[in-house]
VMD Tcl script that builds the backbone (N, CA, C; Angstrom):
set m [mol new atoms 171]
animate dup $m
set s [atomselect $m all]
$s set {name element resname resid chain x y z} {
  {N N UNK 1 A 197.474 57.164 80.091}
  {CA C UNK 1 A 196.679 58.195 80.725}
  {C C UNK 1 A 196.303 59.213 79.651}
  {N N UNK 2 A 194.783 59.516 79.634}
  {CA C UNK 2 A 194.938 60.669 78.814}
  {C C UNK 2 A 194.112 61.995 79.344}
  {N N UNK 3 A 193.870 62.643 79.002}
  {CA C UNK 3 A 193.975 63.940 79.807}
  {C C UNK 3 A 192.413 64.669 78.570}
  {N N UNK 4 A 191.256 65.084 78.877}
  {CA C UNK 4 A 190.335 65.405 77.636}
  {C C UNK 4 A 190.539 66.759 77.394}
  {N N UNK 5 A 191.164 67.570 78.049}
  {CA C UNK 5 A 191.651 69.306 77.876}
  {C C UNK 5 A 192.930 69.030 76.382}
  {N N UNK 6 A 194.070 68.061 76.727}
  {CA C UNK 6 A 195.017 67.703 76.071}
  {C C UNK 6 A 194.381 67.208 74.635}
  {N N UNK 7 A 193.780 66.026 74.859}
  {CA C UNK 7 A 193.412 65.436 73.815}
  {C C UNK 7 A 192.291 66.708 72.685}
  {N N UNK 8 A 191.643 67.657 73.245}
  {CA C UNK 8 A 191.049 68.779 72.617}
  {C C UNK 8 A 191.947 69.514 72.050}
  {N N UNK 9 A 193.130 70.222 72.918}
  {CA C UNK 9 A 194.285 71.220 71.931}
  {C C UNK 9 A 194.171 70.270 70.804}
  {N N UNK 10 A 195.041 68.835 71.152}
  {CA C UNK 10 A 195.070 68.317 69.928}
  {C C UNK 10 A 194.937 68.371 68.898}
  {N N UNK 11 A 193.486 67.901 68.885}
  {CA C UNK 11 A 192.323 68.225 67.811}
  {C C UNK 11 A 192.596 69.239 67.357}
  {N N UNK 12 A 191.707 70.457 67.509}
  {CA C UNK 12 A 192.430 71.834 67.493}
  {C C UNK 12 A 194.161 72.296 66.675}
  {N N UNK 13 A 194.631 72.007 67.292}
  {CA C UNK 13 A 196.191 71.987 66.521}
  {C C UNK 13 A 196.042 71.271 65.157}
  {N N UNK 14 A 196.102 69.921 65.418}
  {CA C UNK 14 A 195.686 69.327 63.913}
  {C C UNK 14 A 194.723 69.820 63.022}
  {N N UNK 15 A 193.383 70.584 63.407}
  {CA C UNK 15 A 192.833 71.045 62.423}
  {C C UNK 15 A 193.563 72.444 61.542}
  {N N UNK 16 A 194.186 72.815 62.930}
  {CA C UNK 16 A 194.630 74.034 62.326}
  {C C UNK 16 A 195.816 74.166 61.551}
  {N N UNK 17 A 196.529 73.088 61.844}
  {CA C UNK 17 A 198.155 72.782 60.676}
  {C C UNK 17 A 197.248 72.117 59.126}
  {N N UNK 18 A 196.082 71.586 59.260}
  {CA C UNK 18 A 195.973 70.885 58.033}
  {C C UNK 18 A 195.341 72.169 57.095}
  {N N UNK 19 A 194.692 73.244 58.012}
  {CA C UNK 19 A 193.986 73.935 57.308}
  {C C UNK 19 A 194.966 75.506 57.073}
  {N N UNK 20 A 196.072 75.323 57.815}
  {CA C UNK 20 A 197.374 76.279 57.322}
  {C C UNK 20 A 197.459 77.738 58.315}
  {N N UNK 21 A 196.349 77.479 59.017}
  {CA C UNK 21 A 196.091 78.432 60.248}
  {C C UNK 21 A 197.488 78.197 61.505}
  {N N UNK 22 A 198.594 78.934 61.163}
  {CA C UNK 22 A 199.826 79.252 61.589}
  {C C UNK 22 A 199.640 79.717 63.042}
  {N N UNK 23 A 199.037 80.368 63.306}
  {CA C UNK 23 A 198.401 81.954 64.574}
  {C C UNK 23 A 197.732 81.002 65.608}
  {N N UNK 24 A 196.860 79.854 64.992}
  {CA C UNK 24 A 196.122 79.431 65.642}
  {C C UNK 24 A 196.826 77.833 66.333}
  {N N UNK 25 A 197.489 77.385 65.384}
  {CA C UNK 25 A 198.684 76.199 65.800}
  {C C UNK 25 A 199.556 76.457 67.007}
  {N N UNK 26 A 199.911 77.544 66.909}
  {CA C UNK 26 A 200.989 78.223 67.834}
  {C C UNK 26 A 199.897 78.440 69.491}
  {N N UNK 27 A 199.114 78.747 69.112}
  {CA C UNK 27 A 198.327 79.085 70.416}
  {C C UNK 27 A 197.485 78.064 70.905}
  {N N UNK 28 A 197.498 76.456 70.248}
  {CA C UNK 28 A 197.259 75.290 70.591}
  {C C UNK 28 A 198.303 74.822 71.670}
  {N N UNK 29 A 199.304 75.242 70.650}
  {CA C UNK 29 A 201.181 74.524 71.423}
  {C C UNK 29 A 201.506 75.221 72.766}
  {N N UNK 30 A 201.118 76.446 72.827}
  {CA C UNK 30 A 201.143 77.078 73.934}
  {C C UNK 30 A 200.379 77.055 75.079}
  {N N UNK 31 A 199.154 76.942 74.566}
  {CA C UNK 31 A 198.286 75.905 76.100}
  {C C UNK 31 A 198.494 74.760 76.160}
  {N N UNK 32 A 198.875 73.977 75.177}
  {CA C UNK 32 A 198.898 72.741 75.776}
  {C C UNK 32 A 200.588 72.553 76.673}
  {N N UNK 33 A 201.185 73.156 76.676}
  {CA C UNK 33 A 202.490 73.549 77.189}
  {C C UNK 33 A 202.483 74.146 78.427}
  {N N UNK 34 A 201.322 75.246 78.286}
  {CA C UNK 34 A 200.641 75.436 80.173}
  {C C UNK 34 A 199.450 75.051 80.916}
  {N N UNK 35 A 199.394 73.791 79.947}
  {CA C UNK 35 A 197.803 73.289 80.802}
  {C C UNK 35 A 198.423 72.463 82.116}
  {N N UNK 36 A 198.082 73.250 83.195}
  {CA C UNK 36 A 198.821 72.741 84.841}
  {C C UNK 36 A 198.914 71.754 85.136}
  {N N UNK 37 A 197.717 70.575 84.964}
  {CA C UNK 37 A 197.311 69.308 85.247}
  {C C UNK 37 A 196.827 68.593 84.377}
  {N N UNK 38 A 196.763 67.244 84.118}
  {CA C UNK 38 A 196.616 66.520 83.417}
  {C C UNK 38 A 195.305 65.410 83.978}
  {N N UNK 39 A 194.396 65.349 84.520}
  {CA C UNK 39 A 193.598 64.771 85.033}
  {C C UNK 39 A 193.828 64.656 86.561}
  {N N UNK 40 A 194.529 65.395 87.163}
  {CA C UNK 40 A 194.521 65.841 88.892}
  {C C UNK 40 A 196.103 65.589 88.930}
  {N N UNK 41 A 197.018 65.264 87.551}
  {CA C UNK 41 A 198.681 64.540 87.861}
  {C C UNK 41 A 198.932 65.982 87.576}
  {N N UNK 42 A 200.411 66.047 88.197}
  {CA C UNK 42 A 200.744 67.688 87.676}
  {C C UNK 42 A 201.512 67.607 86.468}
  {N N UNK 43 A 201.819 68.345 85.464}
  {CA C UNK 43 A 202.411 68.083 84.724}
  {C C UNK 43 A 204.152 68.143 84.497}
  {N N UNK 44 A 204.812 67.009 84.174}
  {CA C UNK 44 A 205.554 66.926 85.019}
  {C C UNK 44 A 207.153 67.989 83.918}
  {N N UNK 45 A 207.878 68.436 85.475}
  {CA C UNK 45 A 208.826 69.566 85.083}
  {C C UNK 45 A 207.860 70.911 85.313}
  {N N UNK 46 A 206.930 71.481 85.852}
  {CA C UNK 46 A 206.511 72.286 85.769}
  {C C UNK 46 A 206.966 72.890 87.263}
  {N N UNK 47 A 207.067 72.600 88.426}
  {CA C UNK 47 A 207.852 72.888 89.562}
  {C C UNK 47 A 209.384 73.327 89.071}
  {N N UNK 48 A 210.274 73.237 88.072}
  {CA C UNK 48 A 211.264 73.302 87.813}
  {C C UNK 48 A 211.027 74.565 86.887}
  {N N UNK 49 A 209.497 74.733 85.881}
  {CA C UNK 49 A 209.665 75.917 85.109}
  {C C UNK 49 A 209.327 76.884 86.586}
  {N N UNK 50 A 208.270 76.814 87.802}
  {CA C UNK 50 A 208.193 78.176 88.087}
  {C C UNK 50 A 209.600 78.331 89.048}
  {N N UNK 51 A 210.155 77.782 89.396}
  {CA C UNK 51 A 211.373 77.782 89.549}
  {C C UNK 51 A 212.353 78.775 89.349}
  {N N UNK 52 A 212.212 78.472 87.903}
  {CA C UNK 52 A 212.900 79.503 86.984}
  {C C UNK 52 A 212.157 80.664 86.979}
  {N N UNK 53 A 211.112 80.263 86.266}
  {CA C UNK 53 A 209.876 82.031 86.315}
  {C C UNK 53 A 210.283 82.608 87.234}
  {N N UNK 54 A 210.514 82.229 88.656}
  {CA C UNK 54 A 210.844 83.088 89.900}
  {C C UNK 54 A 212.000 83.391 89.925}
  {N N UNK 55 A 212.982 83.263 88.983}
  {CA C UNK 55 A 214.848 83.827 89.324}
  {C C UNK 55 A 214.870 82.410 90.477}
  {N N UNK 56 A 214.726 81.861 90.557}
  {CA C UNK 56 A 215.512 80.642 91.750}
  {C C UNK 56 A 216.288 79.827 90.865}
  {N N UNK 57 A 217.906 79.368 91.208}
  {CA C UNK 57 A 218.381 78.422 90.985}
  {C C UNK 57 A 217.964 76.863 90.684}
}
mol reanalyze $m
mol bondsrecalc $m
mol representation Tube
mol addrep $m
């Protein structure tokens, strides 16, 4: 399955580690870490992060 939001950070990330852009790597890793859905699948463990976000056990 691949996902074209995902497969873009990607890109993105890789350009930006080859070209040494630190600021901009980090803020690839971080959306792609909260991008919600993956082509309509949810991404999975994310019911378990807001979970947490909310103080719930």
């Amino acid at each position: 399955m691949s996902c074209t939001t995902c497969d873009a950070l990607r890109a993105e990330l890789a350009t930006a580690e080859r070209s040494g852009d630190r600021s901009k790597a980090v803020d690839c890793r971080v959306l792609l870490r909260r991008h919600p859905e993956h082509d309509d699948v949810p991404v999975e463990g994310k019911a378990e992060w807001e979970a947490e976000r909310k103080g719930e056990p």
